[in-house]
C-alpha positions in Angstrom: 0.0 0.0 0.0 1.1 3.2 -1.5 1.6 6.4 1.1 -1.6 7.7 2.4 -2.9 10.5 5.0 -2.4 9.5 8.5 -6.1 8.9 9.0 -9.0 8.5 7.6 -12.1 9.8 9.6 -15.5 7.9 9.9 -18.2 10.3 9.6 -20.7 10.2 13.1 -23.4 9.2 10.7 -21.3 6.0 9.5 -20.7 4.7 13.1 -24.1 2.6 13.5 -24.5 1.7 10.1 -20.3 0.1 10.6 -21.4 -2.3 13.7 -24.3 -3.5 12.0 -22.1 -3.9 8.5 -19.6 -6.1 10.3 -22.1 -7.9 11.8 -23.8 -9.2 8.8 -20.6 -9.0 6.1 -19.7 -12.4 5.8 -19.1 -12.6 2.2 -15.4 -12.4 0.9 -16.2 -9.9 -1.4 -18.6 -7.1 -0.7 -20.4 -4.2 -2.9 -21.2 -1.4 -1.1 -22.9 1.2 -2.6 -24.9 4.0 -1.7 -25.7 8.1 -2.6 -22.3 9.8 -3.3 -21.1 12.3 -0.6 -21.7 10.7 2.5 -18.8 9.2 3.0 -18.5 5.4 0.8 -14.6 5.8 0.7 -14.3 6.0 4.2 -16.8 3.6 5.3 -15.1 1.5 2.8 -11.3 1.5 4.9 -13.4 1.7 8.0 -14.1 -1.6 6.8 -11.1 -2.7 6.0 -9.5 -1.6 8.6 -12.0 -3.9 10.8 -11.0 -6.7 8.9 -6.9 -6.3 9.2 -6.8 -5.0 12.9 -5.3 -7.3 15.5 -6.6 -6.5 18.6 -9.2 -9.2 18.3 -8.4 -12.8 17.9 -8.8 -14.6 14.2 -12.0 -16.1 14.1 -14.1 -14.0 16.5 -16.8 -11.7 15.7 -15.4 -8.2 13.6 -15.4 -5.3 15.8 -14.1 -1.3 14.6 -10.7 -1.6 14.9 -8.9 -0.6 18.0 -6.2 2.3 16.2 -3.9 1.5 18.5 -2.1 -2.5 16.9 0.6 -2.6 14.8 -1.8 -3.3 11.9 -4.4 -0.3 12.2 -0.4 1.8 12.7 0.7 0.7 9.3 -2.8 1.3 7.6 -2.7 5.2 9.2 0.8 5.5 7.6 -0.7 4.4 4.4 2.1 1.2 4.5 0.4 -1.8 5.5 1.5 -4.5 2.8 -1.7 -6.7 3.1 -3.9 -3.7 1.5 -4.3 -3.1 -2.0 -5.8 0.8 -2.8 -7.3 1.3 -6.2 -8.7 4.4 -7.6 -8.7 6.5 -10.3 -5.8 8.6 -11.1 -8.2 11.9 -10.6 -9.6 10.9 -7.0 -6.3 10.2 -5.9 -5.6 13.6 -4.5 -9.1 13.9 -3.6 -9.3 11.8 -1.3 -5.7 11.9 0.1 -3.8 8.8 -1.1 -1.2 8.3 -3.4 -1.7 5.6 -4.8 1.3 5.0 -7.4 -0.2 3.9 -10.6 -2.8 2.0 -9.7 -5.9 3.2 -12.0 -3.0 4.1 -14.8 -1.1 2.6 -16.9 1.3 0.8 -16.1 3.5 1.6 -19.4 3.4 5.1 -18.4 6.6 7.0 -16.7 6.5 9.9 -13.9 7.0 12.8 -16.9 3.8 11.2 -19.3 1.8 11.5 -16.0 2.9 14.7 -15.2 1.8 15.9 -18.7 -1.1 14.3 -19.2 -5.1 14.7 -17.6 -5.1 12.3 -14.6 -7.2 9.6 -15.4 -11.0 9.2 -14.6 -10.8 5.5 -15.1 -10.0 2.3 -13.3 -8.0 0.4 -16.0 -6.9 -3.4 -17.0 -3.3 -2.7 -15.5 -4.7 -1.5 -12.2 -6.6 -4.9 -12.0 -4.0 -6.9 -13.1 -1.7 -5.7 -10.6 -4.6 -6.3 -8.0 -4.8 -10.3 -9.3 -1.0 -11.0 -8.7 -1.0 -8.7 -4.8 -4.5 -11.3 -4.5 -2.0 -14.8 -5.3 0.8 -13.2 -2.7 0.9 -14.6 1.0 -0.3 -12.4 3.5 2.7 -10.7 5.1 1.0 -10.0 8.0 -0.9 -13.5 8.6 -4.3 -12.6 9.4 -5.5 -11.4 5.7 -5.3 -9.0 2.5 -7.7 -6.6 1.6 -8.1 -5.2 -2.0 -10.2 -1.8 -2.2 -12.0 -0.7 -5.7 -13.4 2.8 -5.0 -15.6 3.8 -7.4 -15.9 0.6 -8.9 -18.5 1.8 -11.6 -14.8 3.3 -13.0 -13.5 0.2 -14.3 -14.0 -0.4 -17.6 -15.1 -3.5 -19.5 -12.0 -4.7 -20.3 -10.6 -4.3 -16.5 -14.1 -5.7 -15.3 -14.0 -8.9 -16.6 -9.8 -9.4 -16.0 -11.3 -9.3 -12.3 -14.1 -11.6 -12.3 -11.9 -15.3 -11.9 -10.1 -13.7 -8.8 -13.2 -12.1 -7.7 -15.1 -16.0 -7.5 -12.5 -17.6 -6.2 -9.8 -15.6 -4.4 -6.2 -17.3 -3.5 -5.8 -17.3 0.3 -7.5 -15.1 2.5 -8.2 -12.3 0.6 -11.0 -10.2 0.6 -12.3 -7.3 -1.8 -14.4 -4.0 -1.1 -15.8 -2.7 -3.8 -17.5 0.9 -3.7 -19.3 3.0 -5.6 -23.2 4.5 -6.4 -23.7 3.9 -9.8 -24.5 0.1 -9.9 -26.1 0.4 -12.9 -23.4 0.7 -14.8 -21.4 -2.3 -13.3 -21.3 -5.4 -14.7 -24.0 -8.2 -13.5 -21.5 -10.4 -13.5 -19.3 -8.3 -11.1 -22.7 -7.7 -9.0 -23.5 -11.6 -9.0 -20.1 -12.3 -7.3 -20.1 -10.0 -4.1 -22.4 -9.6 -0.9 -24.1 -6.3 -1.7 -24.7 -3.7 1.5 -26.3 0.3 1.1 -25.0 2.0 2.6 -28.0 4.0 4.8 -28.5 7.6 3.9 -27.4 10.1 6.9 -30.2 10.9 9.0 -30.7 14.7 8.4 -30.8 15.9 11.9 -27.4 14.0 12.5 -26.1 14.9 9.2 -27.1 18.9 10.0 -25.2 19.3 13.5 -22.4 17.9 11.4 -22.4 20.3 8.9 -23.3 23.3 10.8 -19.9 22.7 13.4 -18.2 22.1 9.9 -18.7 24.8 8.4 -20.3 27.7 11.1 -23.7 27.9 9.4 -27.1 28.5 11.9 -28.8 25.0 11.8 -31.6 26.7 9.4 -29.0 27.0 7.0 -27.3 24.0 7.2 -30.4 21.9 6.6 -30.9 24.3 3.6 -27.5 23.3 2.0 -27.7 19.9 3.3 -31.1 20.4 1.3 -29.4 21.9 -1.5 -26.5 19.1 -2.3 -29.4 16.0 -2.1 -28.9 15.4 1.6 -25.0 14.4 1.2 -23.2 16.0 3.9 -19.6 15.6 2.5 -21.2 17.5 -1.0 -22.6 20.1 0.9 -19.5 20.9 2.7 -18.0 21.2 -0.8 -20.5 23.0 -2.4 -20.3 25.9 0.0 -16.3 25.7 0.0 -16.7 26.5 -4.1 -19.3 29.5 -3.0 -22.6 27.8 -2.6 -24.3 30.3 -0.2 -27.2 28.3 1.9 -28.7 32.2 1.8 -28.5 33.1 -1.9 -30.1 29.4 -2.4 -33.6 30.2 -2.7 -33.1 33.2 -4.3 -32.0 31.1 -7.5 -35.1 29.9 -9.4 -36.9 32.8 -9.7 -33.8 34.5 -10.9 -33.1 32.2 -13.0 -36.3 32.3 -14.1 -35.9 36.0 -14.8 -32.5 34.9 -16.6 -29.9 36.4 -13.7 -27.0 34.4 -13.4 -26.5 35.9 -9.6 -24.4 33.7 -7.2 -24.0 31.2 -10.2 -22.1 33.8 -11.9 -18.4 32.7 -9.6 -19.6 29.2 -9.8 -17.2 26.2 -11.7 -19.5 25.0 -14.6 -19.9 21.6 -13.8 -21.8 23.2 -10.1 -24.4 25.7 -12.6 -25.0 22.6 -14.9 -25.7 20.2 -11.3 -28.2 23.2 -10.3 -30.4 23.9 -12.8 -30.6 20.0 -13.4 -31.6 20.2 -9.6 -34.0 23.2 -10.6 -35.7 21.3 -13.6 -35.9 18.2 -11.7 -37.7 20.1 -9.0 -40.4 21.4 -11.3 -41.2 18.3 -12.9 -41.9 16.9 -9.6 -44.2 19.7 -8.3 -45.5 19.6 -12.0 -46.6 16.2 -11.2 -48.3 16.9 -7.5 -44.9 16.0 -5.8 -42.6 18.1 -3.2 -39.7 19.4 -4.8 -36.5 17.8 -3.2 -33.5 20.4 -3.5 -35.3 23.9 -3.6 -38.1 25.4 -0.9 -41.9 25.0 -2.7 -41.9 28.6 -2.2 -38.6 29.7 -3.9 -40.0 27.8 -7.1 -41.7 29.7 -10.1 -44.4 27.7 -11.6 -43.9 25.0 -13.5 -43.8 25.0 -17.3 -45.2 21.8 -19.1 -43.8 18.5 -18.8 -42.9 18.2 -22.2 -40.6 21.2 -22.0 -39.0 20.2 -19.1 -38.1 16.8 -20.4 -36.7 18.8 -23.1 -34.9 21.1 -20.6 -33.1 17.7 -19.0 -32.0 16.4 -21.9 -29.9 19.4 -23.4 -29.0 20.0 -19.8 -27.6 16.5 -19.8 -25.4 16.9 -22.7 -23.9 20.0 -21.2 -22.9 18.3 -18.2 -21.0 15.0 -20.0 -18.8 17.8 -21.9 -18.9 20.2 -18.7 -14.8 20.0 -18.4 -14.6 21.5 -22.1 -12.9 24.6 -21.6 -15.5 26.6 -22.7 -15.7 30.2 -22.8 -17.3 30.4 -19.1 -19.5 33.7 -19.5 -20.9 32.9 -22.7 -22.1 29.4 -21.7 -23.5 30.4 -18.9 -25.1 33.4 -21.1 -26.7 30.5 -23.3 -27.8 28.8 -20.3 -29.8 31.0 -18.8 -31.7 32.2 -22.2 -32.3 28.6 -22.9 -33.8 28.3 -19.0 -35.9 32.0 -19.5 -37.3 30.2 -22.6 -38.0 27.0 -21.2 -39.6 28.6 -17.5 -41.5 31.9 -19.3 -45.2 31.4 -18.4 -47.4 32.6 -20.7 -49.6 35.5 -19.1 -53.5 34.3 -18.9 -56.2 35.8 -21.3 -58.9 38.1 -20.1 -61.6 38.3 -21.5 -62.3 41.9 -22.6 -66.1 42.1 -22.2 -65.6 41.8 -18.3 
């Protein structure tokens, strides 16, 4: 295992959900999935580390692990040699580990790296290397842990390389893999694992979390909680990139009027996410339902279906390209026209004889 951050937290939310996990995880590989930012990576090494600590004897029941044993040591120094760490080359960073070239390829040298767009993919070489660490001897005795985090980012090719090792693993090694697009993993990946959700944060736990995060009056931490799908983790990093719990509700009915306002310092990927969340919102009120990310009372009303279907769609293909490096004012400009045109309500008739 490649050099890491000397810890990785395990959210207060994630603490219940952990004891029940290890009490019903009995599988040797596991798929855990659930919503994105609420902490999967994190639960994912709170796993492993579970599995690798030596506090408790082999063979009795999985408890957290202690932090203190030689093996929970090694696995805060990012070193422990039973524990495999694959992720793509662009979450690396993100999430604090250096992982070498696992998710990369393995052909390429420190400059080509350097040079290149860090890869969002888990490729063939990454899994290859994970099938020969999977036929090794556990250094440690007590058992090797491979972690695929997210593993919807393997591609075909490095999907099925895995599936032999994934049936029938050498030894005593087990396998998390993570991620919250399931959908787009192979069912023969699915078939071969134990599959856990991950529960989704209780909001009142997940709001005193994010208000001593970040300083915000518990009214406006449940409105960015709110705001980023009820996903802590995203919320915090919404507001870090200028999401303003205030400005929030302000938002539809300026963009409604065609204002970019807070959107206007925002990356483009983060405009793109919120009028999908906008549009999405509409269509649900449209159809007698509570909207999910915006107060009812912050939302103009609703144009018809039809054209918001049509609204998704091109919003959609904005958001696969959103990394382009567009001209950032102009795109935005076209956004907002296309969402004036789409949310413009025609004025009602009256009828001039009274």
């Amino acid at each position: 295992m490649s050099e890491g951050r000397s810890s990785t937290p395990l959210w207060p939310w994630l603490q219940a959900p952990l004891q029940t996990a290890l009490g019903q995880l009995h599988h040797h590989a596991v798929l855990l999935h659930g919503l994105p930012g609420t902490g999967q990576f994190e639960f994912a090494m709170a796993l492993t580390r579970a599995w690798l600590c030596e506090q408790s004897p082999v063979g009795s029941p999985f408890a957290p692990a202690c932090g203190h044993c030689t093996a929970c040591r090694l696995l805060d120094a990012g070193s422990h040699p039973d524990v495999m760490l694959v992720l793509p080359e662009a979450l690396q960073a993100t999430l604090g580990w250096d992982t070498g070239d696992a998710g990369g390829d393995a052909g390429d040298d420190k400059s080509d790296r350097k040079s290149r767009k860090p890869s969002q993919d888990i490729k063939v070489d990454a899994i290859r290397a994970v099938v020969q660490f999977s036929q090794n001897t556990a250094s440690r005795g007590r058992a090797k842990v491979v972690l695929i985090h997210p593993v919807e980012r393997m591609n075909a090719i490095a999907a099925n390389t895995l599936l032999k090792t994934l049936e029938e693993p050498p030894g005593q090694v087990r396998f998390v893999l993570s991620g919250s697009a399931l959908d787009q993993l192979l069912p023969t990946v699915r078939s071969r694992c134990q599959a856990w959700a991950l529960p989704s944060p209780e909001p009142e736990l997940a709001s005193q979390w994010l208000s001593a995060e970040t300083g915000l009056d518990a009214a406006a931490a449940r409105l960015l909680l709110d705001a980023s799908g009820g996903q802590p983790l995203t919320a915090r990093d919404r507001q870090a990139v200028g999401l303003d719990a205030r400005a929030w509700p302000l938002i539809p009915q300026g963009v409604a009027r065609g204002e970019a306002g807070p959107m206007a310092a925002w990356p483009l990927a983060l405009v793109v996410e919120t009028l999908q969340k906008l549009c999405h919102d509409l269509a649900r009120v449209a159809v007698g339902t509570a909207p999910r990310y915006f107060p009812a009372e912050s939302l103009p009303p609703p144009p018809e279906l039809a054209r918001l279907n049509q609204w998704a769609q091109e919003l959609g293909k904005v958001r696969r390209h959103a990394d382009h490096p567009w001209n950032l004012s102009l795109k935005l400009e076209t956004l907002l026209l296309q969402a004036r045109a789409i949310l413009r309500v025609r004025p009602t008739r009256t009828n001039p004889r009274g």
